[in-house]
Structure formats: structure tokens, C-alpha cells
N, C-alpha and C positions, 0 to 999 in steps of 0.2 A: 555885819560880818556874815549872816545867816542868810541873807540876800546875796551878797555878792559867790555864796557858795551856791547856792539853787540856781543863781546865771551862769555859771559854769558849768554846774552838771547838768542842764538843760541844754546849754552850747554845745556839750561834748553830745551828747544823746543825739540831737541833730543832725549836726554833723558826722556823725557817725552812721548816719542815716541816707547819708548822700548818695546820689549815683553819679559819676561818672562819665555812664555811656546808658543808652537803648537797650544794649546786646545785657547790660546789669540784668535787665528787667526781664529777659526773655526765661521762659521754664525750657530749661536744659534736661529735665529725665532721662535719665541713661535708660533704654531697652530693658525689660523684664526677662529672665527664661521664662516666665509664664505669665503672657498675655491672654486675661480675658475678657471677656463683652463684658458682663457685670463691673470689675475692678477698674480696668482702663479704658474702653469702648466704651459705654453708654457717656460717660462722665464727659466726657467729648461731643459728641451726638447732643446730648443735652444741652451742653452748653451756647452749641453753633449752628443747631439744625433744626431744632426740634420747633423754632417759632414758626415755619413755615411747614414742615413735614410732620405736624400732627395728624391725628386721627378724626375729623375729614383734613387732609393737606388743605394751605389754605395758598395765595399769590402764586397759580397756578403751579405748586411742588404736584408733580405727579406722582407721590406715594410718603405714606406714612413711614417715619425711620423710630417708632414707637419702642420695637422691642427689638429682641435679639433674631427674632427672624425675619422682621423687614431688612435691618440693617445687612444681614448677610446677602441677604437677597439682591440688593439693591449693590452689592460689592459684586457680585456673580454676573447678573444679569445687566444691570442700568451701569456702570461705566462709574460706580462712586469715587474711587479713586481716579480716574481720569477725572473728575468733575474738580474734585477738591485739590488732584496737583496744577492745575491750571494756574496763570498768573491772574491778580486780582484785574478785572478789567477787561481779561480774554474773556471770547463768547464762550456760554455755559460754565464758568469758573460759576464755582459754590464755596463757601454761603454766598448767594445771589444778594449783591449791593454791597457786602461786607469784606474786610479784609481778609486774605488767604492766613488758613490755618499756617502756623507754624509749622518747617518741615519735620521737628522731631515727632507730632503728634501725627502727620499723614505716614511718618516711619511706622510708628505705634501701629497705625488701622493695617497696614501694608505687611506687617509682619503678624498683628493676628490674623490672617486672612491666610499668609504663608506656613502657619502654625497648625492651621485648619480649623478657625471659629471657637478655641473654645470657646465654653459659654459660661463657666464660674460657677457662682453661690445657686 
């Protein structure tokens, strides 16, 4: 009896665990009224840039996206956001070889940048 109740509750767990669809799986973050580099910006940057845009850049990234003033910098000056809204596959799409960022997170950089940089902690 003890058994056949752990395959059930393990069946329901499972299953309960299912996706559906793709779009389950995607991070949906609704927009902050306050967006910062520290809180929401690096956390990004880090995750998708940073193997290449270290400090020396390495697979010829032509600058370091390390801290909160490369990163602005490189939004001002270097076309980051034209670089990351690109489709995966267009030339100079970023992260270079890798799948294009999700639109809500290029939203995220696009409206701290509209915000004016904060910078956070």
C-alpha cells in the first residue's frame, strides 16, 4: 500500500512538472520602475557576454563589458543594443555563435539606458 502511494505522489509531482510549450519555459519579468546595472544589468551581461568581453576581451570582442562603465559605454558609443537586437545569425548579432537574448531582457537594457544608467548598490 506504501508503495503504491509514493507512485502516485511521485506521478502527481511529475507531472505536475510538465511543460506544455517552449514559451512555459521562457522568463517573462515584467519591466521594474527601477532598473539598475547592479540588480538587473550586470546579471545579464554576466550571464551572456561576459565569456568573451572580459578584461583582456578575448575571440576578438573589442572591449571589456566588466563593469557598469564599460557596459554604458559600449550602449552610447559601440551600437550594443543594435548588436543584441539583431537576429541570431545576422552579421554582428551578439552573443556571437549563441542564441539571441530574449526580447523582455534586450527590453530590460533598452529601458535602463532610457532611464538614464542607473547604477544601483
Amino acid at each position: 500500500m506504501k508503495k503504491t502511494y509514493l507512485f502516485y505522489l511521485a506521478s502527481l509531482f511529475l507531472w505536475s512538472c510538465a511543460s506544455d510549450s517552449e514559451n512555459d519555459l521562457v522568463d517573462v519579468t515584467e519591466p521594474s520602475d527601477n532598473i539598475t546595472y547592479t540588480i538587473n544589468i550586470k546579471p545579464i551581461i554576466d550571464l551572456n557576454c561576459i565569456f568573451c568581453h572580459r578584461d583582456p576581451p578575448i575571440n576578438d570582442a573589442p572591449m571589456s563589458l566588466l563593469n557598469f562603465e564599460n557596459v554604458k559605454e559600449a550602449i552610447q558609443n559601440r551600437n550594443l543594443i543594435e548588436r543584441i537586437s539583431k537576429q541570431t545569425g545576422e552579421n554582428g548579432a551578439m552573443p556571437l555563435g549563441g542564441p539571441r537574448l530574449p526580447q523582455n531582457l534586450i527590453d530590460l537594457i533598452i529601458q535602463w539606458k532610457d532611464e538614464g544608467f542607473k547604477e544601483g548598490e
